[in-house]
C-alpha positions as CSV (number, residue, x, y, z in Angstrom):
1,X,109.5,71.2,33.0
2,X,110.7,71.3,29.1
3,X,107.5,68.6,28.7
4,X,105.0,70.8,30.3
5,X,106.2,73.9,28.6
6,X,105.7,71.8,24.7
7,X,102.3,70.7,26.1
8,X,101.6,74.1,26.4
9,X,103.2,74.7,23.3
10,X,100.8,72.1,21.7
11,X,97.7,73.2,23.1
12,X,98.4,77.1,22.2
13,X,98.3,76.2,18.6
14,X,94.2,75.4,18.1
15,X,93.7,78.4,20.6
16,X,95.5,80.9,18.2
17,X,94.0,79.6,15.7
18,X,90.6,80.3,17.5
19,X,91.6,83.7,18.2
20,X,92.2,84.5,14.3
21,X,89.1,82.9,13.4
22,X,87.1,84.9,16.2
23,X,89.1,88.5,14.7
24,X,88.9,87.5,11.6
25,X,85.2,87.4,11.5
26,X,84.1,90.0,14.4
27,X,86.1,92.4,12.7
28,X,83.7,91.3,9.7
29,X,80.3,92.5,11.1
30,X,82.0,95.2,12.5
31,X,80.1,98.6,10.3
32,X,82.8,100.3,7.7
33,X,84.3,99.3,4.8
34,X,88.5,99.1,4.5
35,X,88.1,99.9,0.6
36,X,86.1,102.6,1.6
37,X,88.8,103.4,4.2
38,X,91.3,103.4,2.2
39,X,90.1,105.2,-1.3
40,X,88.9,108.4,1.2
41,X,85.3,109.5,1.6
42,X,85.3,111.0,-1.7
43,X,86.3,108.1,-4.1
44,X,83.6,107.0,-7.1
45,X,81.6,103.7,-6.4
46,X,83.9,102.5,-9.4
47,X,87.6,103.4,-7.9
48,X,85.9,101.6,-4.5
49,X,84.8,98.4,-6.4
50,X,89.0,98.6,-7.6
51,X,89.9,98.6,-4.4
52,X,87.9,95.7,-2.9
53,X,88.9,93.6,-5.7
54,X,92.4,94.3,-5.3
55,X,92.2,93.5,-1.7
56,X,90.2,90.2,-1.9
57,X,87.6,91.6,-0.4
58,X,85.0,90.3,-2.9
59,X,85.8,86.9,-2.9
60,X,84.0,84.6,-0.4
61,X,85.0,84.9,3.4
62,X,86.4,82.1,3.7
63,X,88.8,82.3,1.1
64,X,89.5,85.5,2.4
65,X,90.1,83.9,6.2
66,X,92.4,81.5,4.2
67,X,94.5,84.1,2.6
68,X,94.5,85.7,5.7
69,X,95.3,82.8,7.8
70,X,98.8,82.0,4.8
71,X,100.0,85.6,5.1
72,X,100.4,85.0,9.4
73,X,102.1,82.0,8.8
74,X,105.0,83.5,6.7
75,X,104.7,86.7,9.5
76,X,102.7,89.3,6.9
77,X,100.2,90.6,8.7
78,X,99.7,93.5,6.0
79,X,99.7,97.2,6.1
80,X,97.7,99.6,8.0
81,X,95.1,101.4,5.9
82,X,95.6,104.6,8.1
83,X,99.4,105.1,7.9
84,X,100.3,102.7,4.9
85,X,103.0,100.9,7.5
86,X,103.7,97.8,8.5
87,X,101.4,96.2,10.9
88,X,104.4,94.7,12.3
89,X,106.0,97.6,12.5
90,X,103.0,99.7,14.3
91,X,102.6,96.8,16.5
92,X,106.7,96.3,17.4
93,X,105.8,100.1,18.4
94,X,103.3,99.8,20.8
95,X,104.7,96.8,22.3
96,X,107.4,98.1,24.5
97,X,105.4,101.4,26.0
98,X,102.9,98.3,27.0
99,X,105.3,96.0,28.2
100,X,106.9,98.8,30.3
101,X,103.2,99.2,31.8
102,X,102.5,96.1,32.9
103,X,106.1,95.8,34.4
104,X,105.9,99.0,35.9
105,X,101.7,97.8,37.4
106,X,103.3,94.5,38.6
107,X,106.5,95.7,40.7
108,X,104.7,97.2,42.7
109,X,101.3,95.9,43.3
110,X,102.0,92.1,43.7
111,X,104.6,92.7,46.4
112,X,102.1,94.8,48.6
113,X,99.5,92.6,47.9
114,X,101.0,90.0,48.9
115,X,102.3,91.4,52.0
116,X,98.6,92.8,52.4
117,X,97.5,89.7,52.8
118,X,99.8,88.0,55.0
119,X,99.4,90.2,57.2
120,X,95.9,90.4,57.6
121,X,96.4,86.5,57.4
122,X,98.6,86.6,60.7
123,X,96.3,90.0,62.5
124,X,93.4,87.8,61.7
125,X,90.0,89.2,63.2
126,X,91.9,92.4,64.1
127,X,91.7,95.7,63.2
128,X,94.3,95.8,60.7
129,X,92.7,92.5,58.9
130,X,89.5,94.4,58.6
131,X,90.9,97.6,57.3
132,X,93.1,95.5,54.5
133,X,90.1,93.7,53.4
134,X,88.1,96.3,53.1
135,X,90.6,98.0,50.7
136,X,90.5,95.1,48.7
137,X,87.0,95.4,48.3
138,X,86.9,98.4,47.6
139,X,90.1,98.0,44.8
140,X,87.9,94.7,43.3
141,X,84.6,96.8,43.2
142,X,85.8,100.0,41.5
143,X,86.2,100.2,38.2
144,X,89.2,101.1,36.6
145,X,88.2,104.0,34.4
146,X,87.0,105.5,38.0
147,X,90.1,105.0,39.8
148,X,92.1,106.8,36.7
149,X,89.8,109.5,36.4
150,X,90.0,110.3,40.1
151,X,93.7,110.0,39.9
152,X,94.1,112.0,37.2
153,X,91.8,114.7,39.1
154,X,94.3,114.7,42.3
155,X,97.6,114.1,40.9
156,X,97.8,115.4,38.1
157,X,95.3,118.4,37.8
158,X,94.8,119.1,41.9
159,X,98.6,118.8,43.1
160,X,100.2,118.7,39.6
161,X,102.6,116.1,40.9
162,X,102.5,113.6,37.6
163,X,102.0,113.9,34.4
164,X,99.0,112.2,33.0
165,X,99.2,112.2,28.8
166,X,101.8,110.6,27.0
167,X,104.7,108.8,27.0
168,X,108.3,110.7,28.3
169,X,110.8,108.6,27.2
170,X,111.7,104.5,28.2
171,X,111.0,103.1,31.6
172,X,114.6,103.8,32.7
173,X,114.6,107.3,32.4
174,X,113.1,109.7,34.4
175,X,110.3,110.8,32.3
176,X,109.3,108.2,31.3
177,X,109.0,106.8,34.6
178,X,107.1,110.5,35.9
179,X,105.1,109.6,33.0
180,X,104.1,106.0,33.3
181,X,103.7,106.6,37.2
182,X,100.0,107.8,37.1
183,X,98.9,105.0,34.7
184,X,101.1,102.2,36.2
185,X,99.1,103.1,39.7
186,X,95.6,103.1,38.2
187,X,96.2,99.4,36.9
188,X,98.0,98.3,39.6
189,X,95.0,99.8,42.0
190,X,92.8,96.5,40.6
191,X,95.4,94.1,41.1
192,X,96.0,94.4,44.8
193,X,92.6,93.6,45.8
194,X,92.2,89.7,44.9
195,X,95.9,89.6,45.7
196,X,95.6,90.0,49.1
197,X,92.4,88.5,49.7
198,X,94.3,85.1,47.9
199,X,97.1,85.8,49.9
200,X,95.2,86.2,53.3
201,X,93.1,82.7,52.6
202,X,95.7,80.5,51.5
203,X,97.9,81.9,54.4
204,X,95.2,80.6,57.0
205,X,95.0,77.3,55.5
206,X,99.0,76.8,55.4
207,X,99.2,78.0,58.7
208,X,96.7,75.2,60.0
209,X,98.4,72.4,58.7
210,X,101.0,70.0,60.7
211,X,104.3,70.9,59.5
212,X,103.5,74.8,60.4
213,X,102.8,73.4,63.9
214,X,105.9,71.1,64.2
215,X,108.4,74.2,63.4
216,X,106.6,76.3,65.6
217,X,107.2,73.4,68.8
218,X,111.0,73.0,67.4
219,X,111.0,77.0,68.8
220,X,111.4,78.8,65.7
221,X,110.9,82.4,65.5
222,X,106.8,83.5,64.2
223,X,108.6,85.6,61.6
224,X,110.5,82.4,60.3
225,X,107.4,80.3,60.7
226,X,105.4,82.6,58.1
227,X,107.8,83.7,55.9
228,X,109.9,80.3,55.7
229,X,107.1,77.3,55.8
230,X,103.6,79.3,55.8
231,X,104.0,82.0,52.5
232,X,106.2,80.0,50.6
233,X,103.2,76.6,50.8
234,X,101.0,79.7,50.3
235,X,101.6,81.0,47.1
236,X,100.6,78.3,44.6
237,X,97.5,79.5,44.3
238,X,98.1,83.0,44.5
239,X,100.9,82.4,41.3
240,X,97.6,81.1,39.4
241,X,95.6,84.5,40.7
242,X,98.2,86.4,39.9
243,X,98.7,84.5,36.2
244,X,95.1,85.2,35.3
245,X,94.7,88.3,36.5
246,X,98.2,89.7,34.4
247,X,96.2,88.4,31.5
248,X,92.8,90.0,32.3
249,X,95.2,93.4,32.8
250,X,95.8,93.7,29.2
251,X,91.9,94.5,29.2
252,X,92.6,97.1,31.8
253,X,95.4,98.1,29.5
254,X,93.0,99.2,26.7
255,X,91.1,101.6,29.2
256,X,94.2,102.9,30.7
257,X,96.2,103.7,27.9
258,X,93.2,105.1,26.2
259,X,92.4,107.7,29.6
260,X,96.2,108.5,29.5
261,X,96.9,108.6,26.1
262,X,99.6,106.2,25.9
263,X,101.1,104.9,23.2
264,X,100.1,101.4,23.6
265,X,98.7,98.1,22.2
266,X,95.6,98.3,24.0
267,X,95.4,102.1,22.4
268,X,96.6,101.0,19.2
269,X,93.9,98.2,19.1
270,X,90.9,100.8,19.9
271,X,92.4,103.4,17.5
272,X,92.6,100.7,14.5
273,X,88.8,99.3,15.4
274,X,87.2,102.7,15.1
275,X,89.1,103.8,12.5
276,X,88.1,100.5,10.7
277,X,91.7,99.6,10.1
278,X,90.9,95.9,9.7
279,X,94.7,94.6,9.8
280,X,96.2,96.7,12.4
281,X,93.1,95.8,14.5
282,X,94.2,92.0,13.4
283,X,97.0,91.7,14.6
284,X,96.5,93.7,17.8
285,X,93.7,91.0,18.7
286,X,96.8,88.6,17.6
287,X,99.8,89.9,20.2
288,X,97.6,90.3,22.9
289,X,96.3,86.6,22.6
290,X,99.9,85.6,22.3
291,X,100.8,88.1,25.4
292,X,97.7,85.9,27.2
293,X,99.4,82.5,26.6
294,X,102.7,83.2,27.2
295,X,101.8,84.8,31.1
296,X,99.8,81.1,31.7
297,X,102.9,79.5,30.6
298,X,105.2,81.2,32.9
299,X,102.8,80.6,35.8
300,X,103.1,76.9,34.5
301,X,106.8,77.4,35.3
302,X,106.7,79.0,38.5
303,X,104.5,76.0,39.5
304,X,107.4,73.6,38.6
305,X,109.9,75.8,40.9
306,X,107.7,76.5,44.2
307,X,106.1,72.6,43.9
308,X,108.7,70.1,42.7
309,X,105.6,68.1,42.9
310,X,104.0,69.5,39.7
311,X,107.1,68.7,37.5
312,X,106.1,64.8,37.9
């Protein structure tokens, strides 16, 4: 297991670097200038041309990528041009109200899909299968701005149940969990879908194969059968869904913290791009890249611990 998790290790590297190369020079074409951001609308062409020069920004881009790329390797990742902080401070911020998202989205909506699909898996051709896969269309198809906007509407506006802007307080209290309620749901609303429709197909191919048969004719129970030699077999593949899709939810983040207003990386990250704040937009590209890899490598380890096979 330690050898695949310094593979992974190994092979992050080039891909962070990709990642700052890619930010470094989107953020580039992208229309505003920081000097201009920072000296203020009303600043003389001179005290502009100051500014660029004592930022670097009129030396060639690639010495400015390579200045760039020494400061993240001693962990300076600059200041904001906005608030004058820390990017590592704004960013050590917004990690935790994220992190709390996505735990609060995952707790809930990979249980129930998974138990979603095994049970349309075991009512296959039934009602019930037909009813769970059509709700997993239907949570695949919509988009997740939609599915916020309409909860928002009913919960929050219609039956003033939740609150729908802000943050209360940390996951553990209970604000903060009234508050991260509404958008915890929206998220997890896209996630349930390929779930259990993963769930439901890998089910039905477990349950075909020999050994499923032989502890069915030793007389053990069809509860045991599923949960003990069918689900467990099962949920290889549904670990890599579930890895991929974690990452592609930190794009759902954006739009979700964005609808809700919370205080977010994904929220941070849109605020700093139009605002043109070119190093807090950085290093938000940065984190979430990182936040990417490190989801693939824990899949990598849950494939170690539900196939002993994998850690040959």
């Amino acid at each position: 297991m330690m050898t695949q998790v310094a593979n992974r290790l190994l092979v992050s590297i080039p891909v962070l670097f990709g990642v700052l190369l890619l930010g470094f020079f989107l953020l580039i074409l992208v229309p505003g200038d920081p000097a201009i951001v920072l000296a203020g609308p009303m600043a003389t062409p001179e005290i502009v041309d100051a500014i660029r020069a004592d930022m670097g920004l009129d030396r060639p881009v690639l010495i400015q990528f390579a200045s760039y790329l020494g400061r993240v390797l001693q962990g300076d990742l600059g200041r904001s041009l906005i608030s004058n902080k820390t990017v590592v401070s704004e960013l050590a911020a917004a990690i935790g109200p994220t992190a709390e998202l996505m735990l609060a989205c995952l707790i809930w909506s990979i249980p129930l899909g998974i138990a979603m699909g095994t049970l349309a898996a075991v009512h296959r051709g039934r009602l019930i299968d037909r009813i769970i896969m059509a709700i997993s269309v239907a949570g695949v198809s919509l988009p997740i701005f939609f599915i916020c906007l309409i909860l928002i509407q009913l919960v929050g506006v219609h039956w003033q149940l939740l609150p729908f802007i802000g943050r209360g307080g940390p996951l553990w209290t209970l604000e903060g969990l009234r508050h991260v309620a509404l958008p915890a749901l929206s998220l997890g609303a896209i996630f349930i879908g390929p779930v259990a429709r993963m769930t439901r197909s890998s089910v039905l191919e477990v349950l075909k194969l020999d050994h499923v048969r032989t502890a069915r004719a030793k007389g053990l129970s069809e509860r045991r059968v599923i949960l003990r030699h069918g689900l467990r077999n099962a949920l290889i593949p549904v670990v890599t869904l579930v890895g991929l899709q974690a990452g592609y939810l930190l794009g759902g983040a954006v739009v979700t913290e964005s609808i809700f207003s919370y205080p977010g990386l994904g929220r941070l990250a849109v605020g700093a791009i139009l605002s043109s704040d070119f190093p807090l937009a950085q290093g938000a590209i940065l984190i979430l890249a990182l936040a990417f890899i490190l989801i693939n490598m824990i899949v990598d380890i849950l494939y170690a611990l539900l196939d002993p096979r994998v850690q040959a």
